[in-house]
C-alpha positions as CSV (number, residue, x, y, z in Angstrom):
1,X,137.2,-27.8,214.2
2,X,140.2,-25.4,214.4
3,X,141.8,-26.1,211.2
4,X,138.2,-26.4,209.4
5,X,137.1,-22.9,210.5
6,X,141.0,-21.5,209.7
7,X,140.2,-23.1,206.1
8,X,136.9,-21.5,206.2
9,X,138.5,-18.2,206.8
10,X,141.4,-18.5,204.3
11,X,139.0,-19.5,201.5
12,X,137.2,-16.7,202.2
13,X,140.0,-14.1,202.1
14,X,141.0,-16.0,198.7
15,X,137.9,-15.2,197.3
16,X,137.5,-11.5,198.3
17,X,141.3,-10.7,197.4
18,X,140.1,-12.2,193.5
19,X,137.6,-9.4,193.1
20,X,140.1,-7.1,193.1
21,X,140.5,-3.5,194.8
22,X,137.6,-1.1,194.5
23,X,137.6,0.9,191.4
24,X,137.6,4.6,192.2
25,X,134.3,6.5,191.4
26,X,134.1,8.6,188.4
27,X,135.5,12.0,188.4
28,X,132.5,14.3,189.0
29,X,131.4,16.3,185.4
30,X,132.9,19.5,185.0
31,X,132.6,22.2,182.3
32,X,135.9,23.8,180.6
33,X,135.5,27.3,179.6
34,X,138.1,28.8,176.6
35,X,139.2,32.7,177.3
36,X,141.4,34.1,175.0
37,X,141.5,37.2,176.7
38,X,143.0,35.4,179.7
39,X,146.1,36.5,180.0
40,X,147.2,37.1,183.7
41,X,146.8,35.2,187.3
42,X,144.9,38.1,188.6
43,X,141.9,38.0,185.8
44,X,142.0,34.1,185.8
45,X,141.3,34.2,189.8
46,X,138.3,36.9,189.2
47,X,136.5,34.7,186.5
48,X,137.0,32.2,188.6
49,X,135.4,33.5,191.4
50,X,132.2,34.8,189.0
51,X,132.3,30.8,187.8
52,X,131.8,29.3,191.7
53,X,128.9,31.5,192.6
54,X,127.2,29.8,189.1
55,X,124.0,27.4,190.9
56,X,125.6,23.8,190.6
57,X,129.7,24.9,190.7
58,X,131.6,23.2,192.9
59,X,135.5,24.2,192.1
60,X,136.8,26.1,190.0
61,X,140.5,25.4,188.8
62,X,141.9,27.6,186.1
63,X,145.4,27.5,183.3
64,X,146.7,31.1,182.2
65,X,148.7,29.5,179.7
66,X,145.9,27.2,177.7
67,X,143.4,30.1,178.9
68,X,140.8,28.0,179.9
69,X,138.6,27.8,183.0
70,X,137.8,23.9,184.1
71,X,134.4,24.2,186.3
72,X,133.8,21.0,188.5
73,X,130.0,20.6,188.9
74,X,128.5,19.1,192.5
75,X,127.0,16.3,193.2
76,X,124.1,15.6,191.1
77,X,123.8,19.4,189.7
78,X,124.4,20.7,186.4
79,X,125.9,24.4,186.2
80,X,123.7,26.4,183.7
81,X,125.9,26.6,180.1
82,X,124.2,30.0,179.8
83,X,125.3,30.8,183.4
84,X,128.5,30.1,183.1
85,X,129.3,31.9,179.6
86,X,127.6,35.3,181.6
87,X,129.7,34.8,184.4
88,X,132.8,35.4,182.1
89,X,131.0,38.0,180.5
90,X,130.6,40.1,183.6
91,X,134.1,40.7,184.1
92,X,134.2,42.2,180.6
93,X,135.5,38.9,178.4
94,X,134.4,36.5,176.2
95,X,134.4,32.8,176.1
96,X,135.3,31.5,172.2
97,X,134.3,28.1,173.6
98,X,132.6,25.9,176.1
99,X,132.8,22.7,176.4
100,X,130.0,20.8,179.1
101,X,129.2,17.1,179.1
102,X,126.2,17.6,176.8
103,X,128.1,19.4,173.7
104,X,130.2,22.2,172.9
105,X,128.9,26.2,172.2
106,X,130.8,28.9,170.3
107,X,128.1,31.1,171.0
108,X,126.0,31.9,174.2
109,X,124.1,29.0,175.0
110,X,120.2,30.3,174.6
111,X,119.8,28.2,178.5
């Protein structure tokens, strides 16, 4: 009875290992914002804060050098593209580009 359960057991680890590990979740959408006007640490980090109080922004990570502003949406929520292009606008700049998962806008989106 031993040895047939210990088969049982072994069979069954055999079969689970051949599915293969877990395959990480998808990266959660984000929106990327292009500022040309971006040129300094200190203007990057207060666009960044006007892009996480945008409804539906989760992080906000940003790259001086390829002035561009990468806005991680949360869980089941969609930043407005409209939203976010004001944001930047607030702090006096304005976005040549955004990019969200449904297209791309050179212009202020109209929602």
């Amino acid at each position: 009875m031993t040895t047939r359960l210990l088969a049982a057991a072994t069979a069954a680890l055999v079969l689970l290992s051949a599915r293969g590990p877990a395959a990480d979740p998808p990266p959660p959408p984000a929106s990327t914002l292009t500022v040309p006007e971006m040129d300094c640490a200190g203007c990057a980090k207060k666009l960044g804060e006007k892009l996480a109080k945008v409804p539906g922004a989760a992080k906000v990570e940003y790259d001086v050098k390829g002035r561009t502003l990468k806005v991680t949406h949360k869980v089941n929520e969609t930043p407005s593209p409209k939203a976010l292009w004001e944001a930047v606008e607030k702090e006096d700049k304005a976005p040549s580009k955004l990019q969200v998962p449904g297209g791309t806008y050179t212009k202020k989106p109209a929602k």
